[in-house]
LUMGU-596393 format. One record per residue (C-alpha): x, y, z; chain; residue number from 1. Coordinates in steps of 0.1 Angstrom, whole numbers, plus 5000, padded with zeros to 4 digits. Layout:
BEGIN
<site><x>X</x><y>Y</y><z>Z</z><unit>A</unit><pos>NUM</pos></site>
...
This chain:
BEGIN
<site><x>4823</x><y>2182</y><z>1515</z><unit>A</unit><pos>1</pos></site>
<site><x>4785</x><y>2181</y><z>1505</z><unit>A</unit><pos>2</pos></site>
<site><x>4772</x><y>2150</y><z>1488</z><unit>A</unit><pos>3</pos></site>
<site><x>4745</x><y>2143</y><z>1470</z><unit>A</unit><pos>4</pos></site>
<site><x>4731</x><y>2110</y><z>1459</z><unit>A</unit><pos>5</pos></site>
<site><x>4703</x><y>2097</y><z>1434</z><unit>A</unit><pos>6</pos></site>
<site><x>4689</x><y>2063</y><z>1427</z><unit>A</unit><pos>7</pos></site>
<site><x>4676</x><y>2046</y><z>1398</z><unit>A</unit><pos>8</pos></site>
<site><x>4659</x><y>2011</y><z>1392</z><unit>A</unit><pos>9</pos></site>
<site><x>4666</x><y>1984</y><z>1361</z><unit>A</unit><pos>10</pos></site>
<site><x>4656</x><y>1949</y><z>1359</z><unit>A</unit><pos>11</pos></site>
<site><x>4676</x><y>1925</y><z>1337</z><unit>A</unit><pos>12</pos></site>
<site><x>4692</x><y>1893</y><z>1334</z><unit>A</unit><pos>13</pos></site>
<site><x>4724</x><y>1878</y><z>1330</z><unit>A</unit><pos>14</pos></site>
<site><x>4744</x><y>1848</y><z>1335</z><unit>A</unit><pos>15</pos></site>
<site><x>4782</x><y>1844</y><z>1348</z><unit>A</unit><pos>16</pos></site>
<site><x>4786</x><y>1812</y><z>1330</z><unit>A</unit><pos>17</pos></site>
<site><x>4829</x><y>1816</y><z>1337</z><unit>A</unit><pos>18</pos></site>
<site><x>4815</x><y>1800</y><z>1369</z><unit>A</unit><pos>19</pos></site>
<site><x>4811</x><y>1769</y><z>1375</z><unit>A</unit><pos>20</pos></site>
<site><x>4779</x><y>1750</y><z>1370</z><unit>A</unit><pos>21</pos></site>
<site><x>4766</x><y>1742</y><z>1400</z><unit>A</unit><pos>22</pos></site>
<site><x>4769</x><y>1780</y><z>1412</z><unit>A</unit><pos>23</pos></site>
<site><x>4739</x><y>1798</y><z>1407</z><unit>A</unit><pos>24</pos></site>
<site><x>4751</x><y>1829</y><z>1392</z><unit>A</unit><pos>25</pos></site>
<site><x>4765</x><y>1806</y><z>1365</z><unit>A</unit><pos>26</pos></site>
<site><x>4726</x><y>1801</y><z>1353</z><unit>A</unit><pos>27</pos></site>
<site><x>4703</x><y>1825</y><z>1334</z><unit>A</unit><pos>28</pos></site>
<site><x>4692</x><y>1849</y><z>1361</z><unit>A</unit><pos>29</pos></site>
<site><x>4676</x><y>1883</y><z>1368</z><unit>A</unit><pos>30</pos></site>
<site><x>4674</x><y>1909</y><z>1395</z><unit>A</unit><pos>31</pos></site>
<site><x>4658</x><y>1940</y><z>1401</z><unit>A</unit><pos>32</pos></site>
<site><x>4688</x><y>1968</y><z>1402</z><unit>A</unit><pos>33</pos></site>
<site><x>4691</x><y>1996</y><z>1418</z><unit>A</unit><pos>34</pos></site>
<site><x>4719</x><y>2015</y><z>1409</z><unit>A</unit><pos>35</pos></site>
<site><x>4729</x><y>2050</y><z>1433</z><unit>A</unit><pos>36</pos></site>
<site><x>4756</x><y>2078</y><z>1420</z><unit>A</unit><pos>37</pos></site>
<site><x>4769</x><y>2099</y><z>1443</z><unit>A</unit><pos>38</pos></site>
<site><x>4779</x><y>2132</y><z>1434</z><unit>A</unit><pos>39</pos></site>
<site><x>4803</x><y>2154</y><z>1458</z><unit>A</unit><pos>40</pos></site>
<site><x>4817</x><y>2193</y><z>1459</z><unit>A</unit><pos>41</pos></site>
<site><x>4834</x><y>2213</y><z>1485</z><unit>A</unit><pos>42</pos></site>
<site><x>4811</x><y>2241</y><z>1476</z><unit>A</unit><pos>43</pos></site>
<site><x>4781</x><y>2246</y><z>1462</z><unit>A</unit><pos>44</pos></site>
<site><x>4774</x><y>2260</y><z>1426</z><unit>A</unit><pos>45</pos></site>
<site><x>4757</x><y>2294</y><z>1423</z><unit>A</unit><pos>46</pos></site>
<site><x>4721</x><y>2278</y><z>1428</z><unit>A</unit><pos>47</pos></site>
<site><x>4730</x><y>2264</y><z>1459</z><unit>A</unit><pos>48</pos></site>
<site><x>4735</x><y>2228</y><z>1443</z><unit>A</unit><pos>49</pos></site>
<site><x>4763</x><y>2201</y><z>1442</z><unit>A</unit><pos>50</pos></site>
<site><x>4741</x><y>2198</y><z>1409</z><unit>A</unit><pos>51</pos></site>
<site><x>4708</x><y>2199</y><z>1402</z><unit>A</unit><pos>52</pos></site>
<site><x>4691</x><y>2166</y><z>1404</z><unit>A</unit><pos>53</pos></site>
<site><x>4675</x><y>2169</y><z>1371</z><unit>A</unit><pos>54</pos></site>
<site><x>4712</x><y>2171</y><z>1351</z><unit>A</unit><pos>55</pos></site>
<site><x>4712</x><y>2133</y><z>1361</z><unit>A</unit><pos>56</pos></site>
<site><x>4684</x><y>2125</y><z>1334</z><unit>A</unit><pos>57</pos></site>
<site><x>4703</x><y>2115</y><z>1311</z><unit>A</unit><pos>58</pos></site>
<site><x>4716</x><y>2085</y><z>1330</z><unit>A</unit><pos>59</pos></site>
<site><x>4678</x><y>2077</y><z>1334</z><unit>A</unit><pos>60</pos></site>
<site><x>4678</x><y>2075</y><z>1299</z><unit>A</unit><pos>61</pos></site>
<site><x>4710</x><y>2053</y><z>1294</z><unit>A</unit><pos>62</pos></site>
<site><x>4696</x><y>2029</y><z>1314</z><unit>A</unit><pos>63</pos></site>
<site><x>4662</x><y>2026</y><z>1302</z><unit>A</unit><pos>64</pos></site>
<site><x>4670</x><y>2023</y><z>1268</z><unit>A</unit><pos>65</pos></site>
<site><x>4702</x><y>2003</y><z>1275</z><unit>A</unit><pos>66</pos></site>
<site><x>4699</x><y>1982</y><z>1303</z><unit>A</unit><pos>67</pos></site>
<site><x>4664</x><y>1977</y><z>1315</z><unit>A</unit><pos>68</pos></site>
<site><x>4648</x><y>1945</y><z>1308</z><unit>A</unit><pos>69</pos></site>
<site><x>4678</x><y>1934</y><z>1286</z><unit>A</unit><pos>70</pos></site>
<site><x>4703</x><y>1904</y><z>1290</z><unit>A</unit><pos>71</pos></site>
<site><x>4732</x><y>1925</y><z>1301</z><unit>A</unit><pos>72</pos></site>
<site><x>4759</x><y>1898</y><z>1285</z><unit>A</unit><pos>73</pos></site>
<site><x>4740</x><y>1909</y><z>1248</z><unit>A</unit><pos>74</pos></site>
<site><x>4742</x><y>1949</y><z>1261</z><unit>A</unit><pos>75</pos></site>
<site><x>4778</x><y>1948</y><z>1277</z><unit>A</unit><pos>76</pos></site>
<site><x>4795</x><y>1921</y><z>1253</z><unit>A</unit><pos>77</pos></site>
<site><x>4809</x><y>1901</y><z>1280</z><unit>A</unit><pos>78</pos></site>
<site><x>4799</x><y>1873</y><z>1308</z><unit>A</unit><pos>79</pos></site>
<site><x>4811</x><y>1891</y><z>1334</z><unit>A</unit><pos>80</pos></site>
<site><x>4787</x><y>1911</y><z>1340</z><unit>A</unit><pos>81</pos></site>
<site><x>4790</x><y>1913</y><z>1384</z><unit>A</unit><pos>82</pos></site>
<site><x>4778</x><y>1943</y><z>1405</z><unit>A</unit><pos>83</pos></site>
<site><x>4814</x><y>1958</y><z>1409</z><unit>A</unit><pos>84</pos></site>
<site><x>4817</x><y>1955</y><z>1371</z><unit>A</unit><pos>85</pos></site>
<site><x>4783</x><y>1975</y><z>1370</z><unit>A</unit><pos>86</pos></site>
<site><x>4792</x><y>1997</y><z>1394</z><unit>A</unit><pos>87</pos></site>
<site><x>4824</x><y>2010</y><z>1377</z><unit>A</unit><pos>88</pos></site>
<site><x>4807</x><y>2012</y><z>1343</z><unit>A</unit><pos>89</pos></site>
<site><x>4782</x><y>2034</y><z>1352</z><unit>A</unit><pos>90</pos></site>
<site><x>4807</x><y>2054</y><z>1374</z><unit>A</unit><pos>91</pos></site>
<site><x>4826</x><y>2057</y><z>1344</z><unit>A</unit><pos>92</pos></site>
<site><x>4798</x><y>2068</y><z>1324</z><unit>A</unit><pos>93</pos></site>
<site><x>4785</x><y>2094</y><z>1347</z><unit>A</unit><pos>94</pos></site>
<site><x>4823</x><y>2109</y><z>1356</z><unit>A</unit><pos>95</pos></site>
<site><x>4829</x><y>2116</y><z>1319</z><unit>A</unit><pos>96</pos></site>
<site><x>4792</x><y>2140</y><z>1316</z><unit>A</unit><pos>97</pos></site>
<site><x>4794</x><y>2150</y><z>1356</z><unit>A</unit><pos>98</pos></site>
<site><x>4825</x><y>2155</y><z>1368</z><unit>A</unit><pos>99</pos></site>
<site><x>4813</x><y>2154</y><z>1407</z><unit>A</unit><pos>100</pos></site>
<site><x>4805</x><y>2122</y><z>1400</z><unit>A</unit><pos>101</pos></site>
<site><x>4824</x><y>2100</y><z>1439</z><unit>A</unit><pos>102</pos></site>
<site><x>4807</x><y>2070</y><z>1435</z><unit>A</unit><pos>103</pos></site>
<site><x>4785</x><y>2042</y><z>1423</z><unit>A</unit><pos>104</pos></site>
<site><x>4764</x><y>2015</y><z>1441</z><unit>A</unit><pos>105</pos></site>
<site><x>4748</x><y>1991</y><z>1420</z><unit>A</unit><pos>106</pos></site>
<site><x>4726</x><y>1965</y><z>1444</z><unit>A</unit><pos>107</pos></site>
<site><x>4716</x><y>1933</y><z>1428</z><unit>A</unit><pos>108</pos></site>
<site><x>4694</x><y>1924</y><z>1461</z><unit>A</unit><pos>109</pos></site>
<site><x>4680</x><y>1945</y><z>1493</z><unit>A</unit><pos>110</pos></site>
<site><x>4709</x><y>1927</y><z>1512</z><unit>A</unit><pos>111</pos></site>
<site><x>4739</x><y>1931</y><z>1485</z><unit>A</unit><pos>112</pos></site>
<site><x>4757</x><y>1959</y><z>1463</z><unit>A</unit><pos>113</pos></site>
<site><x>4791</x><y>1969</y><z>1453</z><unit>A</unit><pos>114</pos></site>
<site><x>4804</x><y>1998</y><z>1453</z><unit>A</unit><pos>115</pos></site>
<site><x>4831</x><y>2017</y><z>1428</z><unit>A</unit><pos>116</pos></site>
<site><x>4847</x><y>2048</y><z>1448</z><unit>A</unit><pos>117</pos></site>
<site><x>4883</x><y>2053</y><z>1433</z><unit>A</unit><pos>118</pos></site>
């Protein structure tokens, strides 16, 4: 299987206010995503490619004109907006335009992420 992964940055807030209040994700907060899709084949395409990198623009584009420096409970619609909710929307996102599409890390910290693999 040959996989091939690409990484993209966002920063935004949000606030998981279902929590309760003394928690600190229950209070207006930000990070500095990073979100990585993973793209997999068992052979390559006629180029020599899972797919070439630049077919992921678009997702660039979603997310700078969608998520990056927005409150992601305005964008999304909801309050819980977590990493493995992240993680699965922009999986789905990306399987319905590139069908390779494995998986999607979405790291809210150096130290953290969540993954959607299905």
């Amino acid at each position: 299987m040959y996989r091939i992964t690409k990484e993209f940055h966002f920063s935004a807030s949000h606030q998981l206010s279902h929590l309760p209040d003394d928690h600190q994700c229950a209070r207006l907060h930000g990070h500095n995503y990073i979100v990585e899709v993973e793209l997999a084949a068992s052979e390559l395409n006629e180029d020599g490619f899972v797919r070439d990198y630049h077919e992921l623009s678009p997702l660039k584009h979603y997310i700078d004109e969608s998520f990056d420096h927005r409150h992601l409970n305005d964008v999304l619609g909801h309050d819980r907006v977590t990493s493995e909710w992240l993680a699965k929307h922009f999986y789905d996102w990306c399987k319905q335009r590139l069908p390779e599409t494995s998986a999607v890390r979405v790291s809210e910290t150096p130290k953290t992420w969540a993954e959607y693999r299905p």
